[in-house]
Biopython code that builds the backbone (N, CA, C, O; Angstrom):
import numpy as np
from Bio.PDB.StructureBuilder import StructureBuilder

atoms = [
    (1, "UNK", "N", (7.093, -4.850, 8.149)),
    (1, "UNK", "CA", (8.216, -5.328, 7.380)),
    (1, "UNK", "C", (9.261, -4.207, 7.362)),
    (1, "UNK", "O", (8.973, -3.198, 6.717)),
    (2, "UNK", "N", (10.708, -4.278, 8.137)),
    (2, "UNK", "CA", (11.422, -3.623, 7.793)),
    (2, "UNK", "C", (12.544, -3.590, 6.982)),
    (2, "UNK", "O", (13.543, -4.306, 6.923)),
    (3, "UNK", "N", (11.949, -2.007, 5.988)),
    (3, "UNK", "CA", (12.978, -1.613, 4.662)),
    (3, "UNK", "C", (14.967, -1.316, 4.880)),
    (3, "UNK", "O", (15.437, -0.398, 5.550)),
    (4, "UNK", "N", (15.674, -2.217, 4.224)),
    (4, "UNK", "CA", (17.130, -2.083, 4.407)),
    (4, "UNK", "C", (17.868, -1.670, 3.483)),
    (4, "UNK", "O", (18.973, -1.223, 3.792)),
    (5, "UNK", "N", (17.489, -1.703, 2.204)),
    (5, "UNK", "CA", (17.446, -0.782, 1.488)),
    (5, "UNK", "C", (16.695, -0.187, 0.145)),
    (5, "UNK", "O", (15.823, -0.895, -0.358)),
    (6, "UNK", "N", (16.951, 0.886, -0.357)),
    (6, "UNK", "CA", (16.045, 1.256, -1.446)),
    (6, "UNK", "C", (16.952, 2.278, -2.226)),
    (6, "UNK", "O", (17.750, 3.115, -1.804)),
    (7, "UNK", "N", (16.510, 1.883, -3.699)),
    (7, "UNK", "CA", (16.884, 2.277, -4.880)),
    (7, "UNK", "C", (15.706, 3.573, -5.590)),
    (7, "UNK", "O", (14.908, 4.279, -4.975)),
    (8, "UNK", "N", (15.933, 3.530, -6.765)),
    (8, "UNK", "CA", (14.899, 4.670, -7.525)),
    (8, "UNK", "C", (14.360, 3.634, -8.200)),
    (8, "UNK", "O", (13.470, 4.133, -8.889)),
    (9, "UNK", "N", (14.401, 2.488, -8.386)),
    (9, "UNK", "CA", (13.357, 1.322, -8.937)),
    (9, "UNK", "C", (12.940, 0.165, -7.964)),
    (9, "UNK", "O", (12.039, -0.625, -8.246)),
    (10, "UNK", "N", (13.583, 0.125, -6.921)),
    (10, "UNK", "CA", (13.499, -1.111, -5.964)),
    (10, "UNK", "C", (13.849, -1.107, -4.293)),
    (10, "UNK", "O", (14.730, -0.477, -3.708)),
    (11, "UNK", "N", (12.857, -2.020, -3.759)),
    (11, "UNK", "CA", (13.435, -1.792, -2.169)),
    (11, "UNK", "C", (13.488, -3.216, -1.516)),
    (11, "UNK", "O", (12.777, -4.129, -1.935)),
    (12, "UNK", "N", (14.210, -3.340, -0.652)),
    (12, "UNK", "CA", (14.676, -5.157, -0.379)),
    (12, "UNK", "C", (14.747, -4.724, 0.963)),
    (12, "UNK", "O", (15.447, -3.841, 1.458)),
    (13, "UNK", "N", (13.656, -5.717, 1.637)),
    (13, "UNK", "CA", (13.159, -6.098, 2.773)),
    (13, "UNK", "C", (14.243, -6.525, 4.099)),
    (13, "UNK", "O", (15.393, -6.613, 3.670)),
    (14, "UNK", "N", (14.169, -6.729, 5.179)),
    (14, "UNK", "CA", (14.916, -7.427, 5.501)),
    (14, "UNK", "C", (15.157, -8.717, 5.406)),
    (14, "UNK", "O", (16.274, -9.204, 5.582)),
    (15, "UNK", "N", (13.801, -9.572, 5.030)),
    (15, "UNK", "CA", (13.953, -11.041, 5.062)),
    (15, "UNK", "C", (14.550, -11.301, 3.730)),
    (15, "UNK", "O", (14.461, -12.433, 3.257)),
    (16, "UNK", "N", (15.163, -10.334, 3.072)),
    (16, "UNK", "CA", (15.608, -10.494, 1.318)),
    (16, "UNK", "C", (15.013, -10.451, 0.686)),
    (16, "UNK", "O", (15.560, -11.005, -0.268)),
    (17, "UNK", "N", (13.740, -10.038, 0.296)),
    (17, "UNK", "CA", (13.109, -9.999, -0.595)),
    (17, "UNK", "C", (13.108, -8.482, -1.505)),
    (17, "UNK", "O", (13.307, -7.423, -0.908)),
    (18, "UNK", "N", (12.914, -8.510, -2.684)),
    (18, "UNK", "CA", (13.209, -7.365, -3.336)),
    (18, "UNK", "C", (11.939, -7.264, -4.144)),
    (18, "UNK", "O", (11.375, -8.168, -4.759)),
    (19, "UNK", "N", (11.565, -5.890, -4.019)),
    (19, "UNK", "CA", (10.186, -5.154, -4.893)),
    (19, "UNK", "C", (10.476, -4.520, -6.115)),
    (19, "UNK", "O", (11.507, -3.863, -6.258)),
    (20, "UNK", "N", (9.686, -4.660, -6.962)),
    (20, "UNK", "CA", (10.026, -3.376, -7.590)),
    (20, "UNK", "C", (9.208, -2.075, -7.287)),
    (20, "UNK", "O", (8.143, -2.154, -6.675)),
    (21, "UNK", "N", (9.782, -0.713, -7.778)),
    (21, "UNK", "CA", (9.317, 0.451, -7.597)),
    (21, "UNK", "C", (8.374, 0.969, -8.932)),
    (21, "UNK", "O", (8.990, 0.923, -9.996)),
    (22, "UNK", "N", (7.340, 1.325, -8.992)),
    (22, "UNK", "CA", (6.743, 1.309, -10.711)),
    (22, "UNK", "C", (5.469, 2.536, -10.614)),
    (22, "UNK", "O", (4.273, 2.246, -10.656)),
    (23, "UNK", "N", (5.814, 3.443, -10.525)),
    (23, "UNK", "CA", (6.688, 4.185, -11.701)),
    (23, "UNK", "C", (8.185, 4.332, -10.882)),
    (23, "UNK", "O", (7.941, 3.952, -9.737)),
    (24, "UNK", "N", (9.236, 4.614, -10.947)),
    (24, "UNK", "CA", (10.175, 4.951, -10.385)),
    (24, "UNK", "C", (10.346, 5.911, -9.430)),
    (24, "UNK", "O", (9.600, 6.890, -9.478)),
    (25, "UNK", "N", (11.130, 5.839, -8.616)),
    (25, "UNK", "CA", (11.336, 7.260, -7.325)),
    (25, "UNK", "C", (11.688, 8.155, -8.452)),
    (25, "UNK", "O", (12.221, 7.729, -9.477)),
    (26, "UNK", "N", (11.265, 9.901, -8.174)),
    (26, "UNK", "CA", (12.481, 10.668, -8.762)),
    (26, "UNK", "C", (12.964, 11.161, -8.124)),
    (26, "UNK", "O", (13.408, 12.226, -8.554)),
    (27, "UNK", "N", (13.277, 10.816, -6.612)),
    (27, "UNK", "CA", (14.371, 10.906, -6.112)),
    (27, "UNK", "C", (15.080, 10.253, -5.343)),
    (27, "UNK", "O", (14.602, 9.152, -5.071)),
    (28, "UNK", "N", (16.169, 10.519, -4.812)),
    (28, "UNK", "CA", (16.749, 9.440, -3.737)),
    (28, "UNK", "C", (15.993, 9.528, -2.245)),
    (28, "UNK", "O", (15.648, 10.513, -1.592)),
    (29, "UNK", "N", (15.893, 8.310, -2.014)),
    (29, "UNK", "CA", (15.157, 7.948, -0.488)),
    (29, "UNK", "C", (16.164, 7.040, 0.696)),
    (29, "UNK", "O", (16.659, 5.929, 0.503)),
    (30, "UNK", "N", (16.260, 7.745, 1.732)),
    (30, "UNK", "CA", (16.914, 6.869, 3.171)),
    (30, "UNK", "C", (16.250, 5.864, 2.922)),
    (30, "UNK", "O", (15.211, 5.959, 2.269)),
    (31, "UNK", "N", (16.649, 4.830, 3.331)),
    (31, "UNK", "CA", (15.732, 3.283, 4.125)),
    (31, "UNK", "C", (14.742, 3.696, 5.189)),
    (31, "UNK", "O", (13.668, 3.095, 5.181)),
    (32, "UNK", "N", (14.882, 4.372, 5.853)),
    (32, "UNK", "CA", (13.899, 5.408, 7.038)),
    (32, "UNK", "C", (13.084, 6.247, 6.018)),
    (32, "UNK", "O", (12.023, 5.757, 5.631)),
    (33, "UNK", "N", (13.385, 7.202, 5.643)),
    (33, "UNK", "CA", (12.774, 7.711, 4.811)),
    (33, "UNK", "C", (11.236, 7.377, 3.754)),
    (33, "UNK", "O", (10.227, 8.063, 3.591)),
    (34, "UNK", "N", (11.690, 5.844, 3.110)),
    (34, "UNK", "CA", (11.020, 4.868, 2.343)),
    (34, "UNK", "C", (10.208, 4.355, 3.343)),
    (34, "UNK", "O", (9.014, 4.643, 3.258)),
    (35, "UNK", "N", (10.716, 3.386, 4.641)),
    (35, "UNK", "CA", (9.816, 3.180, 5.679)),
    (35, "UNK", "C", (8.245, 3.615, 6.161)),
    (35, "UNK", "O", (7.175, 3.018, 6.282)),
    (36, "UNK", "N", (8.745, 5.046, 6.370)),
    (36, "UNK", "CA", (7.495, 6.113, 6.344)),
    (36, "UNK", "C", (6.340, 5.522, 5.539)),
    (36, "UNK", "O", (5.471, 4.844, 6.088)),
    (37, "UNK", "N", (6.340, 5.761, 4.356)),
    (37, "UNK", "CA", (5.770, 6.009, 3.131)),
    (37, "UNK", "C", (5.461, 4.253, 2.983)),
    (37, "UNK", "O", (4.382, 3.942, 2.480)),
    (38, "UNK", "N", (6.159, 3.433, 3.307)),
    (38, "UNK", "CA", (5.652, 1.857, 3.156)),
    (38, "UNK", "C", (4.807, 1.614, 3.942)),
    (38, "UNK", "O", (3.939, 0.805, 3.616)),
    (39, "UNK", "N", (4.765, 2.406, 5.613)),
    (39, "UNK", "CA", (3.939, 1.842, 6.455)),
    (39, "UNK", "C", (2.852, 2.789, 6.416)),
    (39, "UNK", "O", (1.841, 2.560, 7.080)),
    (40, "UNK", "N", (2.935, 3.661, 5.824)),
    (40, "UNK", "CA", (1.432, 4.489, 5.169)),
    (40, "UNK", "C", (0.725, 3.675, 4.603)),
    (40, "UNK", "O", (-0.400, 3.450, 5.051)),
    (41, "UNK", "N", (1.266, 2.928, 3.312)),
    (41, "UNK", "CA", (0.682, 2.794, 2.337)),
    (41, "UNK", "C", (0.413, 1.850, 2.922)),
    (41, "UNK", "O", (-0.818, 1.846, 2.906)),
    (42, "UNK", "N", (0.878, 0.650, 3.676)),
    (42, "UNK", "CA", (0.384, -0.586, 4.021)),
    (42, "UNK", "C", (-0.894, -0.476, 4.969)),
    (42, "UNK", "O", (-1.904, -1.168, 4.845)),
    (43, "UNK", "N", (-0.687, 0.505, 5.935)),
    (43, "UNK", "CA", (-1.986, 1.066, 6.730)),
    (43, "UNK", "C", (-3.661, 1.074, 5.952)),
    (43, "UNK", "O", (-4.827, 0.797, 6.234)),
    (44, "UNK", "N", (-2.961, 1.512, 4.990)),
    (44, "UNK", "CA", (-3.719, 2.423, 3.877)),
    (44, "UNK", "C", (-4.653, 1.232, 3.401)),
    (44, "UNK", "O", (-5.826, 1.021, 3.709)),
    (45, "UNK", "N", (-3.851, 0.549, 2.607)),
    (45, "UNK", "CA", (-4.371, -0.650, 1.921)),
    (45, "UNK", "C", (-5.047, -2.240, 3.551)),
    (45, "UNK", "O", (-6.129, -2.827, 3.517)),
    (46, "UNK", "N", (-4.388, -2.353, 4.206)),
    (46, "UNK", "CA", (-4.827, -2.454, 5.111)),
    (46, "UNK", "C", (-6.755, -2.385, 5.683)),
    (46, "UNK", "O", (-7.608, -3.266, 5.792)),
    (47, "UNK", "N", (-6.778, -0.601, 5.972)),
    (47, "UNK", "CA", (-8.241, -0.343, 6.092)),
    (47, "UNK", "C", (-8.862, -0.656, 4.978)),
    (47, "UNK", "O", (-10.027, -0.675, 5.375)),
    (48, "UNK", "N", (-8.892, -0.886, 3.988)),
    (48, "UNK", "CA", (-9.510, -1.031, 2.571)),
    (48, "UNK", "C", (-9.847, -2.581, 2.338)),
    (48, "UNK", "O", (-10.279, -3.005, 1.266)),
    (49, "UNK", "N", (-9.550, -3.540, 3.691)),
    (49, "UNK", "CA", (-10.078, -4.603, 3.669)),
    (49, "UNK", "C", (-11.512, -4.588, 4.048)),
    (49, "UNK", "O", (-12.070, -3.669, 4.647)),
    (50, "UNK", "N", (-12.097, -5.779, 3.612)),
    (50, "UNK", "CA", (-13.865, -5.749, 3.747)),
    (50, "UNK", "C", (-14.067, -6.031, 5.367)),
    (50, "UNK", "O", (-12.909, -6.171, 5.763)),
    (51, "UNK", "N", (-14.862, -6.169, 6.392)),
    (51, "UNK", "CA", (-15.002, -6.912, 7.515)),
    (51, "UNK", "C", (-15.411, -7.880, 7.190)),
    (51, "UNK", "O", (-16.055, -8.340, 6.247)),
    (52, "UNK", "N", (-14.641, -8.425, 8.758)),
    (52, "UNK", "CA", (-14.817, -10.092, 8.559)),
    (52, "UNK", "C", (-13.626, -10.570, 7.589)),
    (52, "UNK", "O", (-13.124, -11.647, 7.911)),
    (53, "UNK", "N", (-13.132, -9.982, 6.531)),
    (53, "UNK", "CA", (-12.071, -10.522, 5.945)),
    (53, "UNK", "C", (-10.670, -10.148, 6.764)),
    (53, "UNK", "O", (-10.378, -9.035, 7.201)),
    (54, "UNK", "N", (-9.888, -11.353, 6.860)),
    (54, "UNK", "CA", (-8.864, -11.049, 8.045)),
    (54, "UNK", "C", (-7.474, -11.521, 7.162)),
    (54, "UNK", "O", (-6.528, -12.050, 7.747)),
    (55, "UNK", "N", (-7.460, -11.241, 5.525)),
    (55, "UNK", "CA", (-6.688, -12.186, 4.760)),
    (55, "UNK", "C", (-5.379, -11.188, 5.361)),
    (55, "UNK", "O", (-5.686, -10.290, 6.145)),
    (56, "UNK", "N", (-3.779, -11.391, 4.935)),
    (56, "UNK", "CA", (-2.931, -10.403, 5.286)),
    (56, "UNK", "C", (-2.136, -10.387, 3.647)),
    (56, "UNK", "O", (-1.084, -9.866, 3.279)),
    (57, "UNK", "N", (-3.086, -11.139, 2.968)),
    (57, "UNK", "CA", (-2.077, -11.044, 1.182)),
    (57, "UNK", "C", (-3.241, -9.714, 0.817)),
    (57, "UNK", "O", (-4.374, -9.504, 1.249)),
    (58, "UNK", "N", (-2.418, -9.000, -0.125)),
    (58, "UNK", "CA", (-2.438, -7.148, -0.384)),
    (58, "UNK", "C", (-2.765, -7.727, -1.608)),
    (58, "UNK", "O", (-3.515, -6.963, -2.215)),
    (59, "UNK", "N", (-2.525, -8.759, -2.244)),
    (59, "UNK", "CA", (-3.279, -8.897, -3.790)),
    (59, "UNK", "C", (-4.688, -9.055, -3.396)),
    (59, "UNK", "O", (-5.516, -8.235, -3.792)),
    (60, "UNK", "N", (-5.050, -10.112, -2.595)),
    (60, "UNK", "CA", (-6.037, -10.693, -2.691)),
    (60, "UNK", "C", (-7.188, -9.131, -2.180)),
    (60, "UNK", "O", (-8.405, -9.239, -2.324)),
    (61, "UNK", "N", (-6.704, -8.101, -1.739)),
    (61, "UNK", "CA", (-8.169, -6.953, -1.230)),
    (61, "UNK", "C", (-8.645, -6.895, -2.086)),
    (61, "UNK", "O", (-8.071, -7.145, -3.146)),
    (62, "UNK", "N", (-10.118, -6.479, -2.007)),
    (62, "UNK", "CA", (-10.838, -6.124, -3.373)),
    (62, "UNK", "C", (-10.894, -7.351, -4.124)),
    (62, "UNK", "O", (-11.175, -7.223, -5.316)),
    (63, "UNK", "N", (-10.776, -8.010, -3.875)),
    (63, "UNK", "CA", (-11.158, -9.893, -4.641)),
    (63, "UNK", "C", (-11.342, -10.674, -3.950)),
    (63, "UNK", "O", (-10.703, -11.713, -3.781)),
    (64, "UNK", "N", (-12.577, -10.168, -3.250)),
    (64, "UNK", "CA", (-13.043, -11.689, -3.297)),
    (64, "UNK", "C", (-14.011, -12.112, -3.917)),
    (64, "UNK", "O", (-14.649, -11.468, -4.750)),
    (65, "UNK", "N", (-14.310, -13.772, -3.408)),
    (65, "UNK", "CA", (-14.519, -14.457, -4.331)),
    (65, "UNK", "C", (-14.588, -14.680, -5.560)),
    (65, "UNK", "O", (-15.489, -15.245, -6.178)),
    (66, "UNK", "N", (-13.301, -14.082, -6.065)),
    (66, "UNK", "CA", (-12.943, -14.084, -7.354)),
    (66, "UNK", "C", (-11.534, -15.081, -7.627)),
    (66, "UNK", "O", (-10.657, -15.008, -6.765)),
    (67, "UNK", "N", (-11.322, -15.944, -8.732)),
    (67, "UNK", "CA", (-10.159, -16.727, -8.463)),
    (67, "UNK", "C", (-9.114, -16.132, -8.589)),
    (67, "UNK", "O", (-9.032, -15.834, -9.781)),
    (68, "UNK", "N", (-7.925, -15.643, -7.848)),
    (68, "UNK", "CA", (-6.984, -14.792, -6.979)),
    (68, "UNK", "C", (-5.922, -15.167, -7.871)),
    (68, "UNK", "O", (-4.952, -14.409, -7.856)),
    (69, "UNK", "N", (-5.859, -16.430, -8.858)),
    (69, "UNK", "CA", (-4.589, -16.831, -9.628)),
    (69, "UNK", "C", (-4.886, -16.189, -10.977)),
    (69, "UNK", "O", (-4.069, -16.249, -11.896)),
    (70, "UNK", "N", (-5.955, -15.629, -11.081)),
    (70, "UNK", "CA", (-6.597, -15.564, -12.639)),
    (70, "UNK", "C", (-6.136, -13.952, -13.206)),
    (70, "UNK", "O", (-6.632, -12.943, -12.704)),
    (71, "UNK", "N", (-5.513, -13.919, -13.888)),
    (71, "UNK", "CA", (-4.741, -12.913, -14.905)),
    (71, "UNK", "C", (-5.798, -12.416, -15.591)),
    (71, "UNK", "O", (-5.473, -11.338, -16.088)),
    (72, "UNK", "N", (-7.383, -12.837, -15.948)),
    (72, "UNK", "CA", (-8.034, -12.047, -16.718)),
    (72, "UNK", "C", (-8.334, -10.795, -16.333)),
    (72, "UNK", "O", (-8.030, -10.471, -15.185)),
    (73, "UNK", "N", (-8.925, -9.929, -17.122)),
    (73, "UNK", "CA", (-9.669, -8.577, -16.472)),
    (73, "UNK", "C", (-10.881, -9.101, -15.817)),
    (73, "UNK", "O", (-11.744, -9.902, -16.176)),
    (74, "UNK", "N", (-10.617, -8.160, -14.366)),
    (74, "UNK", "CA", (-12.146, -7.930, -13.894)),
    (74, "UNK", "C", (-13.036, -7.331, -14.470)),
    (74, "UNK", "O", (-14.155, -7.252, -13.963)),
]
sb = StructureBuilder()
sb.init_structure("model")
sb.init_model(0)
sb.init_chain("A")
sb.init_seg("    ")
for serial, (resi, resn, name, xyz) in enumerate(atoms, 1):
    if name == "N":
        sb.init_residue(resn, " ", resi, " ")
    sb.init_atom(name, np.array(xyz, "f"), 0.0, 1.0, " ", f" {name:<3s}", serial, name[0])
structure = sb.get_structure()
């Protein structure tokens, strides 16, 4: 997914979509810059899928078979 721009609370995708940042940057970041650090983290979270699970939603790692809409505590 490539980053077009980014704030100290938020970064908006190219397809328009906007994130928030939480805790906040404390500092200012390029769109390149932020990039880096998105496709780390996505890597990151990525390997941390189970095998055999081939899902590509970043909520759903670490849950499964658990109901994926459900707001309670695990």
């Amino acid at each position: 997914m490539k980053i077009v721009s980014v704030s100290r609370t938020e970064f908006r995708t190219e397809d328009g979509q906007v994130f928030p940042i939480d805790p906040p940057l404390l500092g200012d970041m390029t769109p390149d810059e932020f990039q880096e650090h998105y496709d780390l983290a996505a890597a990151l979270v990525g390997s941390l899928q189970a095998p055999g699970n081939d899902t590509t939603d970043t909520e759903a790692v670490g849950r499964s078979g658990e109901d994926q809409d459900s707001e309670e505590p695990r």
